[in-house]
KOLVOBA-144618 format. One record per residue: x, y, z of N, C-alpha, C, O in turn. Coordinates in steps of 0.2 Angstrom, whole numbers, plus 5000, padded with zeros to 4 digits. Layout:
BEGIN
XYZXYZXYZXYZ;...
This chain:
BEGIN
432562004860432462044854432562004848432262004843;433161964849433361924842432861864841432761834836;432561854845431961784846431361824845430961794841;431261864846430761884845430861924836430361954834;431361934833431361964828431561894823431861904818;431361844824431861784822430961744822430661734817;430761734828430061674830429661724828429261704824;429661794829428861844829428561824836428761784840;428161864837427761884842427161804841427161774847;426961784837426461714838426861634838426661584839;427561654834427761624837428061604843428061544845;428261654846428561654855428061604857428261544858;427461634858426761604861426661544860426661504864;426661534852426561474853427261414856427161354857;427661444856428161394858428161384869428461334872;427861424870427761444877427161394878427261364884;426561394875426261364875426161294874425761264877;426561264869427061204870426961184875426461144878;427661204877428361194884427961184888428061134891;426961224892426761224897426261164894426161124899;426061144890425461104888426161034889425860994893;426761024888427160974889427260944895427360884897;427361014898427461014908426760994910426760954915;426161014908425560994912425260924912424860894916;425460914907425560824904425860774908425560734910;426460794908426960764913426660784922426560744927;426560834922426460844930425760804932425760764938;425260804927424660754927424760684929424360654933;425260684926425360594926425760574932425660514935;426360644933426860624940426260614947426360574951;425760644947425260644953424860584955424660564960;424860554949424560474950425060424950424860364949;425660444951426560374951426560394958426660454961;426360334960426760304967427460324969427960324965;427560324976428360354976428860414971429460424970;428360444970428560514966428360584970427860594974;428860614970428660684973429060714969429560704966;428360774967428460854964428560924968428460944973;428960954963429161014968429061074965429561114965;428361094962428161154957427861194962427461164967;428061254961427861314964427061314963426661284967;426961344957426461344955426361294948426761294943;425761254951425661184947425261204939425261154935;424961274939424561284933425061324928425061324922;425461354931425661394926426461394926426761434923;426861324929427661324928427461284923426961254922;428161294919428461264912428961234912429261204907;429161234920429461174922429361134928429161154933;429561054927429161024931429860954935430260924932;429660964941430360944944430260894952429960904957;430660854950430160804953430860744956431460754955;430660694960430860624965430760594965430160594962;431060534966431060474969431060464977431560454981;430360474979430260484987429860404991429260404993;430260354990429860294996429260305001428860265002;429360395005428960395010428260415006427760405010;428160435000427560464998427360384993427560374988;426960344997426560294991425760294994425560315000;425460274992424660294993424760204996424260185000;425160164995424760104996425160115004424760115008;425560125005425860115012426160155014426660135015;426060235017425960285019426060275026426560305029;425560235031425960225038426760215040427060245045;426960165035427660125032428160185035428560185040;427960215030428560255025428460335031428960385031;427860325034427860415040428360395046428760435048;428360335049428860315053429560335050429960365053;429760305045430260305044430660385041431260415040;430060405040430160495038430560535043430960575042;430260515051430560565056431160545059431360575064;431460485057432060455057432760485052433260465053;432460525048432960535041433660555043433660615045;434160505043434660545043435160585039434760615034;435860605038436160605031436160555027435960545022;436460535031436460445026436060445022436060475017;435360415026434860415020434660475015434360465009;434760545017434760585012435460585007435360615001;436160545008436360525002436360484999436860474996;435860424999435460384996435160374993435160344988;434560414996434060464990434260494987433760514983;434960534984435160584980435560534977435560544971;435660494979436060444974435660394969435860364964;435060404973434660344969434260384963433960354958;434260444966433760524960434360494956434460434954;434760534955435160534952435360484945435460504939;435460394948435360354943434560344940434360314934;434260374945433360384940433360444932433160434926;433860494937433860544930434260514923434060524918;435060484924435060474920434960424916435160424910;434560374918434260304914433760354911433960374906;433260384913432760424909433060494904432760524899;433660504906433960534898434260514894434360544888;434460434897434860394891434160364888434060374882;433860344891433160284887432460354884431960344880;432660414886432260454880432560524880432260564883;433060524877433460594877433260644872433660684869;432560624870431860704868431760704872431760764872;431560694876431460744883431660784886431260824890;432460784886432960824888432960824896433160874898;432860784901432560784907433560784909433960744907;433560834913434260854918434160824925433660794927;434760834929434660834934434960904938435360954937;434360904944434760974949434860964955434760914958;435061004959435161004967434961054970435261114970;434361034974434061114976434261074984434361014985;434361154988434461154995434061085001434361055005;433461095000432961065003432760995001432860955005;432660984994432460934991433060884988432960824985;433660904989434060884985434260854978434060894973;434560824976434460784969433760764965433460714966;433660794963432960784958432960804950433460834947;432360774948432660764940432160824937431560844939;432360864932432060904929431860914921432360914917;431360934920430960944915430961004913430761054917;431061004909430961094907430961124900431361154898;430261094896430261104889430461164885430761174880;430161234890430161264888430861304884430761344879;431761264887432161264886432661214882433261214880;432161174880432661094878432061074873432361034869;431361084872430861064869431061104860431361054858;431061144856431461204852431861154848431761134843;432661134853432961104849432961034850433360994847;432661014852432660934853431760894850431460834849;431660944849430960914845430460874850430060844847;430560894858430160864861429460864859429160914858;429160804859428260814859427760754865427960724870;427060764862426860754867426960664870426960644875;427160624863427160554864428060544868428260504872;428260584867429060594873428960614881429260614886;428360624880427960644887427860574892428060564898;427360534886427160484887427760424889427760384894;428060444883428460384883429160384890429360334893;429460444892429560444897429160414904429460374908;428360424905428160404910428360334909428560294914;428260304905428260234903428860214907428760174912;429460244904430160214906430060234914430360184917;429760284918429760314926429460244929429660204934;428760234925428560154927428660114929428560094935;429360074923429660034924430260044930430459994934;430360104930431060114935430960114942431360104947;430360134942430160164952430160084955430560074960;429960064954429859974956430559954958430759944963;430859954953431659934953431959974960432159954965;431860054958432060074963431760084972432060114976;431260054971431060044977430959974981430759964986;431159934977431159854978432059844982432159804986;432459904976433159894980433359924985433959914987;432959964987432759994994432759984997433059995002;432259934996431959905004432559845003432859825008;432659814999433059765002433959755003434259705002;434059835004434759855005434859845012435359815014;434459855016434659835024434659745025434959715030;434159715020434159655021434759645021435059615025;435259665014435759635011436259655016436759605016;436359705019436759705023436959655032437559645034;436259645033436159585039436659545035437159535037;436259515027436459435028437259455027437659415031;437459495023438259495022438759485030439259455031;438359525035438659535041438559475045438859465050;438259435044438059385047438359295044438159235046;438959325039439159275033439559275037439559315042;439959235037440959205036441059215031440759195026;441759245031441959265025442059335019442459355015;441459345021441159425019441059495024440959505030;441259545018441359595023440859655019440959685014;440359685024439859725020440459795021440759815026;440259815014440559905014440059965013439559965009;440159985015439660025015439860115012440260155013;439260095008439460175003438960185000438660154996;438760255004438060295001437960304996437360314993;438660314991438560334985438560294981438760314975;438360224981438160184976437560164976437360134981;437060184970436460174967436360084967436660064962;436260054969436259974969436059944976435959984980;436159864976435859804983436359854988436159884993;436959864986437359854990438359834988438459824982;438959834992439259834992439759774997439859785003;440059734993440259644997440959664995441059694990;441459625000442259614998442259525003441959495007;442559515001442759425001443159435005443759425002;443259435012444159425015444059345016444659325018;443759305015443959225016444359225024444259265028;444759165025445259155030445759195030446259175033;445959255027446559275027446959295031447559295031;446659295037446959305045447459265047447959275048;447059205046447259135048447959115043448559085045;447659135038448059105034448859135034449359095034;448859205035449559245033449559265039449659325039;449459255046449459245052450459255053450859215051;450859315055451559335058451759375048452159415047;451359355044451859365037451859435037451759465042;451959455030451859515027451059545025450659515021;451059615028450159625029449759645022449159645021;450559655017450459645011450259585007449859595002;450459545008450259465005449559435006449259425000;449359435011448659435009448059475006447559455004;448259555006448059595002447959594998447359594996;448559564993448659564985448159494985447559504982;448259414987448059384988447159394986446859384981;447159434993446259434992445959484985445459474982;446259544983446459574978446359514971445859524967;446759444971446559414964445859384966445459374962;445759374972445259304974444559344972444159324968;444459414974443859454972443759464965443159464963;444359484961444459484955443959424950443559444946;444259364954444059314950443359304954442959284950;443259304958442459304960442059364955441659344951;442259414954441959454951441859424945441259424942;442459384942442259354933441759294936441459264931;441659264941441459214941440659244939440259244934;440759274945439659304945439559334939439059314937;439859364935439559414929439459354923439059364919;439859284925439659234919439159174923439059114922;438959204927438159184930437659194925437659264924;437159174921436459164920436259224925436259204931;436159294924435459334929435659384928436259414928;435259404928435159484928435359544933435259604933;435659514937435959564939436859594939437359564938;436759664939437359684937437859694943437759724949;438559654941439159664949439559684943439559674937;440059714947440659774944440959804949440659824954;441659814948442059844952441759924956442159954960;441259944954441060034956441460054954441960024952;441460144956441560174951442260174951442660144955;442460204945443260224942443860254947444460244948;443460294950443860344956443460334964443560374968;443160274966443060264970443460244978444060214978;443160254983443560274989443860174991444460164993;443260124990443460054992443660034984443360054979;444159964986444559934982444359864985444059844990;444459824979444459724979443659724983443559674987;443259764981442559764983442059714976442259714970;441559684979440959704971440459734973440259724979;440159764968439559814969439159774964439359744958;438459774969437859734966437459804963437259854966;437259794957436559854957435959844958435659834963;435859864952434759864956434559794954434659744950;434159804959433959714958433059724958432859784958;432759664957431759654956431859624964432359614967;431059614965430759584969430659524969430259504973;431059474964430959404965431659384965431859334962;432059424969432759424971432759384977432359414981;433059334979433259284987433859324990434459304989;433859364994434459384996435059345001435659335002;434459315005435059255007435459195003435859155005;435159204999435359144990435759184991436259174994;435759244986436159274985436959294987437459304984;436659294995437359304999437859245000438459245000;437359195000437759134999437959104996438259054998;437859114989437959104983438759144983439259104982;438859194984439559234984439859224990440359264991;439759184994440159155000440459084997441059064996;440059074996440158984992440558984985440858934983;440559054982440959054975441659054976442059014974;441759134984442259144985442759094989443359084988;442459064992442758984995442958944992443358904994;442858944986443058874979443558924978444058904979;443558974977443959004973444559004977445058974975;444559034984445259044990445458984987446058974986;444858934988445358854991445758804983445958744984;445658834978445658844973446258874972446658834968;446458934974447058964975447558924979448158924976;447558904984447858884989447958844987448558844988;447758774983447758714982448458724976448858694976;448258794970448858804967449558834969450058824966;449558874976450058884979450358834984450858854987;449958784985450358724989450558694981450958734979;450458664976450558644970451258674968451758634968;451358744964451658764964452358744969452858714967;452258774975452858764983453158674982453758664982;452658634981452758564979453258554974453758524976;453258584969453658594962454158624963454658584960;454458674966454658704966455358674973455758714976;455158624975455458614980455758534978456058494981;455458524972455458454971456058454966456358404965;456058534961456558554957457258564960457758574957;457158574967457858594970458058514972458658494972;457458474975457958404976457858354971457858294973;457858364964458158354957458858374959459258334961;458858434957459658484958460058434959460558414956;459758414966460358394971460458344971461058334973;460158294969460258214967460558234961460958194960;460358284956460858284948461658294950462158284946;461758324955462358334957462558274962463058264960;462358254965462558194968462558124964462658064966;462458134958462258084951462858104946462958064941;463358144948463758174943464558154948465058124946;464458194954465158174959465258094959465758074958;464358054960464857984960465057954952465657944951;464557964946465057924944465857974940466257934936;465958024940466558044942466958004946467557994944;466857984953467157924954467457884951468057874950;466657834949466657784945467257784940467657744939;467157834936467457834928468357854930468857834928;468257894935469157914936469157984931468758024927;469957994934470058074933470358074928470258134924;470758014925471158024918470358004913470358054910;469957984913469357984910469258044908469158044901;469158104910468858184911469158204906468858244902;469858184905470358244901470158214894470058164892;470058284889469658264882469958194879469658144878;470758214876470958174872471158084876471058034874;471358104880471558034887471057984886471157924885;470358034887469558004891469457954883469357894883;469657994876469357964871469757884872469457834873;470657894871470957834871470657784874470457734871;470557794881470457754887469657714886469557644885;469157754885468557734882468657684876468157644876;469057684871469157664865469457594867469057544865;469957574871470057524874469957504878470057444879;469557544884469257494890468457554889468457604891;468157524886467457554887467157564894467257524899;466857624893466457614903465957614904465757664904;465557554905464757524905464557564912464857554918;464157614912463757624916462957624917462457644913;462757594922462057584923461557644923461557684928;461257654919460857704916460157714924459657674925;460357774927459757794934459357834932459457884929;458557814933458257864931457657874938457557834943;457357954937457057964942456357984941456158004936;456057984946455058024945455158064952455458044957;454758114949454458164954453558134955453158114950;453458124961452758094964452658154965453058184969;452058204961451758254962451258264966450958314967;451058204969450458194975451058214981451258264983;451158154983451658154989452058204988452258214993;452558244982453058264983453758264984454158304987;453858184980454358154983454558144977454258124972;455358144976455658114971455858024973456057994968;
């Protein structure tokens, strides 16, 4: 009543007519995008319009994609909600006139939705926001269908590495998920099961700072804030002119310089540190003899001065090196 005493009766209308002339726009163009599935009741006359990221629906490879349909596990259905999901919000962040939500319906799960009729009023949606979102869908389906197909690759080559260990989690939108155990086995072999933990803890850390100051375009980052694995990196979405076996080995080879990198300053360190205790002990052993030498009436403050005064005591001046290769003083 207040809308209608507020807009009028030719207002309503025409904003109704909008909202559908908006949705029919978009649904036009969703019919002709590859890997897209719609999910409108009735296609002429909803005002809303609600749609996927569906691999198995592409007009070019359709055989492909029907095989792997009658396989669908959970898994893969939380993949696909994970991968809607980062679709919806890149298309609300890169044109938020369009006001595009995400929902979760029972069947279809995670899908992104359109609904001018609701969001068009206050946000000023119009027809070049229609446009300009397909644009941004354009760009995005490839990306996300490229990281698709080559998530299973990325998992062979990590499991087929030394040194790496694939993690696996449905709920990351990206290639995939790598953690670097290197030799740790070997290495901390009877110790404490905490030592290597921490250990592999800094070496991933610092693999992580190495990749992000790589030259490329793809993004690695700890995942999320409250996520279930720790001392991981999460790869995101990658293109088609990505080498995944490069890639794996690229982060095998990073993590290796780094372990050996580490080890190299923790023998280093140990060397120091052991070379400062047999200082110590030659400085005490450099102290008891010439106490000897000098005598005990020497020691005493006033005696020491006299005696020095008249019989001076030449001592021959020892000096020592620490050989920080060998570790020898």
């Amino acid at each position: 009543w207040l809308s209608l005493q507020y807009l009028g009766h030719d207002g309503i209308v025409q904003r109704i007519k909008h909202a559908s002339q908006l949705s029919q726009r978009l649904l036009e163009n969703l019919k002709n995008q590859d890997f897209i599935r719609t999910s409108v009741e009735d296609e002429f006359s909803s005002p809303v319009v609600v749609f996927k990221f569906s691999p198995e629906k592409s007009h070019i490879d359709q055989m492909l994609y029907a095989a792997q349909l009658s396989s669908v596990t959970g898994n893969e259905r939380d993949v696909g909600d994970t991968f809607n999901q980062w679709l919806g919000e890149q298309l609300a962040q890169l044109v938020p006139a369009s006001g595009v939500d995400l929902v979760d319906l029972e069947d279809e799960g995670t899908c992104v939705r359109f609904s001018p009729l609701m969001t068009s009023a206050v946000l000023g949606t119009e027809v070049q926001d229609v446009d300009q979102l397909m644009d941004c869908l354009k760009m995005k389906v490839p990306v996300l269908n490229c990281t698709l197909q080559l998530r299973e690759e990325f998992e062979q080559e990590v499991k087929r590495t030394v040194g790496l260990s694939y993690v696996e989690d449905f709920t990351w939108p990206g290639l995939g998920v790598v953690r670097y155990v290197g030799s740790a086995e070997t290495r901390y072999k009877g110790q404490n099961e905490e030592t290597p933990e921490k250990d592999m803890e800094k070496i991933n850390s610092s693999l992580l700072k190495k990749l992000n100051e790589l030259e490329s375009d793809l993004l690695f980052s700890l995942g999320p804030e409250f996520g279930a694995e720790k001392n991981c990196i999460y790869i995101g979405m990658v293109t088609e002119d990505l080498d995944v076996s490069e890639l794996v080995e690229m982060i095998a080879a990073s993590g290796r310089e780094i372990e050996e990198n580490s080890r190299l300053l923790e023998n280093m360190t140990e060397v120091v540190r052991k070379g400062i205790q047999d200082a110590q002990v030659q400085l005490q052993k450099a102290n008891e003899e010439r106490l000897l030498e000098e005598g005990l009436l020497r020691q005493i403050p006033v005696v020491g001065s006299v005696m020095n005064w008249f019989s001076p005591f030449h001592a021959s001046p020892k000096g020592q090196t620490f050989n920080l290769t060998a570790g020898e003083i």
